[in-house]
C-alpha positions as CSV (number, residue, x, y, z in Angstrom):
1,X,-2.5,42.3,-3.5
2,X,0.3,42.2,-1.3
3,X,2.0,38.8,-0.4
4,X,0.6,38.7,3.2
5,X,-2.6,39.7,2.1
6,X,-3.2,36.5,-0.6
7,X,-1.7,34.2,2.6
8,X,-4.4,35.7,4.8
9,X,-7.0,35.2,2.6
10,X,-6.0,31.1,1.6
11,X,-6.4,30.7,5.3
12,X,-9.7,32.1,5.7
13,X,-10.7,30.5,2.4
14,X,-9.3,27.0,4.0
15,X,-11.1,27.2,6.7
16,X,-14.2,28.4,5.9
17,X,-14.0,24.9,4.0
18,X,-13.7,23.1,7.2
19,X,-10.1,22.7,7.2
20,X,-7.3,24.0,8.8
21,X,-4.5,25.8,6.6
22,X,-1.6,24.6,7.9
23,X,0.3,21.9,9.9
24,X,3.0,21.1,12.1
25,X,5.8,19.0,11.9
26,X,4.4,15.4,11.5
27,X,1.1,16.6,10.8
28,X,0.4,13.8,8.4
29,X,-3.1,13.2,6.3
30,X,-4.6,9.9,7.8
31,X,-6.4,7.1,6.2
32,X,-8.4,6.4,9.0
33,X,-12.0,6.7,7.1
34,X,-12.5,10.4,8.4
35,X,-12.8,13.1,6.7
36,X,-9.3,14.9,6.6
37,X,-9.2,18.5,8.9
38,X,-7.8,20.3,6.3
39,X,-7.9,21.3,3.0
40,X,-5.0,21.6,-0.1
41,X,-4.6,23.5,-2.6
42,X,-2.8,23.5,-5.7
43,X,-3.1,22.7,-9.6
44,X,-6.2,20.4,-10.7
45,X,-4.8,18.6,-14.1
46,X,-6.7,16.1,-16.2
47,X,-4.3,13.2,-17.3
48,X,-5.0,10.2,-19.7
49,X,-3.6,7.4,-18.7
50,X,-1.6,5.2,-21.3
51,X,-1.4,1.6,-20.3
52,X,-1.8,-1.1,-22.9
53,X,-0.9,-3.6,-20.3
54,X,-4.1,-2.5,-18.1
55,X,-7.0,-2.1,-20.5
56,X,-9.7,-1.7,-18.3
57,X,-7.8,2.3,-17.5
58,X,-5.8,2.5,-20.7
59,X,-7.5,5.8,-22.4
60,X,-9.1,7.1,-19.0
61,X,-9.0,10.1,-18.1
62,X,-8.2,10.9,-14.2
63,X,-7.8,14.0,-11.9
64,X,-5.0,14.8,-10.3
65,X,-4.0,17.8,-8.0
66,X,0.0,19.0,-7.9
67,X,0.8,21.0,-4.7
68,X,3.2,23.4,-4.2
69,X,4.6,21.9,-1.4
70,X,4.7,18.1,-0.2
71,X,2.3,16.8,2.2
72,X,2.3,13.2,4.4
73,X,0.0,10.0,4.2
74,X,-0.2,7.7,7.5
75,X,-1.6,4.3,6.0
76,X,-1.4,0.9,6.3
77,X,2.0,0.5,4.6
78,X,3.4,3.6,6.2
79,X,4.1,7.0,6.6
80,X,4.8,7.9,2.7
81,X,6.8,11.7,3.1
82,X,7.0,13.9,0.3
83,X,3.8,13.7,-1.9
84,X,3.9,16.4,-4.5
85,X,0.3,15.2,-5.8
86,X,-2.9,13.3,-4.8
87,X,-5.2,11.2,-7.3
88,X,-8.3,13.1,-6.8
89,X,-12.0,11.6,-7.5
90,X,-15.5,12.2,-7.3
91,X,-17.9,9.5,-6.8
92,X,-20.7,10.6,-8.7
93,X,-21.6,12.6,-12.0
94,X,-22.2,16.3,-10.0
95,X,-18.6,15.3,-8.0
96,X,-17.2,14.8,-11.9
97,X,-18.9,17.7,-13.0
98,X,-17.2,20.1,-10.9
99,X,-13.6,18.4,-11.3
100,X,-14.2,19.0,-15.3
101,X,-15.1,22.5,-15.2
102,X,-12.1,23.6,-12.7
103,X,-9.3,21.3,-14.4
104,X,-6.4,23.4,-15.3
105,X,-7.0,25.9,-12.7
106,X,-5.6,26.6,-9.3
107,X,-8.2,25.2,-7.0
108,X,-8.9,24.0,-3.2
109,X,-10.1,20.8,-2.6
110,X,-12.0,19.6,0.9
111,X,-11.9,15.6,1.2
112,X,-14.2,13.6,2.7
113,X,-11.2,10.9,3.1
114,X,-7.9,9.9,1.7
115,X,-6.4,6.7,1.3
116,X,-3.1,5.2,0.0
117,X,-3.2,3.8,-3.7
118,X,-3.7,0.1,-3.8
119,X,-5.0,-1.0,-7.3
120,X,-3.7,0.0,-11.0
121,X,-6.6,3.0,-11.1
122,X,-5.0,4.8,-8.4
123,X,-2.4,7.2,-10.0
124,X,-0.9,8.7,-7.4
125,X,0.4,7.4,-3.6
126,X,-2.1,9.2,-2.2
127,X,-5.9,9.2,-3.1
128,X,-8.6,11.9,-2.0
129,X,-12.5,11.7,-2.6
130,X,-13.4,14.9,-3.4
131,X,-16.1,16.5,-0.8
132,X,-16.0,20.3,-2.5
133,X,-13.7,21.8,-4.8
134,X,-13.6,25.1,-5.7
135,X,-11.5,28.4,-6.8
136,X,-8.2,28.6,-5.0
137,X,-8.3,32.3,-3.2
């Protein structure tokens, strides 16, 4: 498929999943309690965490999602530039479900918010609840 032809069809994929599939210059992700308007995609990893000195998450197993190019986070402590990854989660077993069965695969993920890492669980700067995540176009 030629190179213009995969672009086209990541849009259409993007925002047939509510989002929008790109954004201008300071076009940051907000953690304002909304659902974000768009959508990222990008490589869904499962990673243990190793922490002795934090039990309660040493052995867990988390979700995270590296992006091919780095996206912004407006939060309470900031603007954080440069994010190359977010911390993704689901907040119930079919949420989980889905983030299991497409780890290790290319993937787009909808939010319904994001929010800046504030305890030892949070893995990454920026943190996504997962609204929908499927194949990557």
């Amino acid at each position: 498929m030629p190179r213009f032809a995969r672009s086209a069809t990541a849009a259409l994929a993007l925002l047939a999943a509510g989002g929008t599939p790109w954004a201008g210059p300071g076009d940051c992700f907000r953690e304002d309690g909304k659902p974000p308007e768009r959508a990222l995609t990008g490589m869904l990893r499962q990673v243990q965490v190793r922490a002795r000195e934090l039990p309660a998450i040493d052995g867990g197993w988390f979700y995270v999602l590296d992006l091919p190019a780095p996206v912004c986070l407006e939060g309470a402590g900031g603007t954080r530039r440069g994010l190359r990854s977010v911390h993704v989660f689901a907040p119930d077993e079919e949420g989980m479900a889905g983030l299991r069965r497409h780890a290790g695969r290319r993937v787009t993920v909808a939010f319904k918010t994001v929010f800046e890492e504030h305890t030892a669980h949070h893995l990454r700067p920026m943190v996504g609840e997962v609204a929908r995540v499927g194949p990557a176009p």
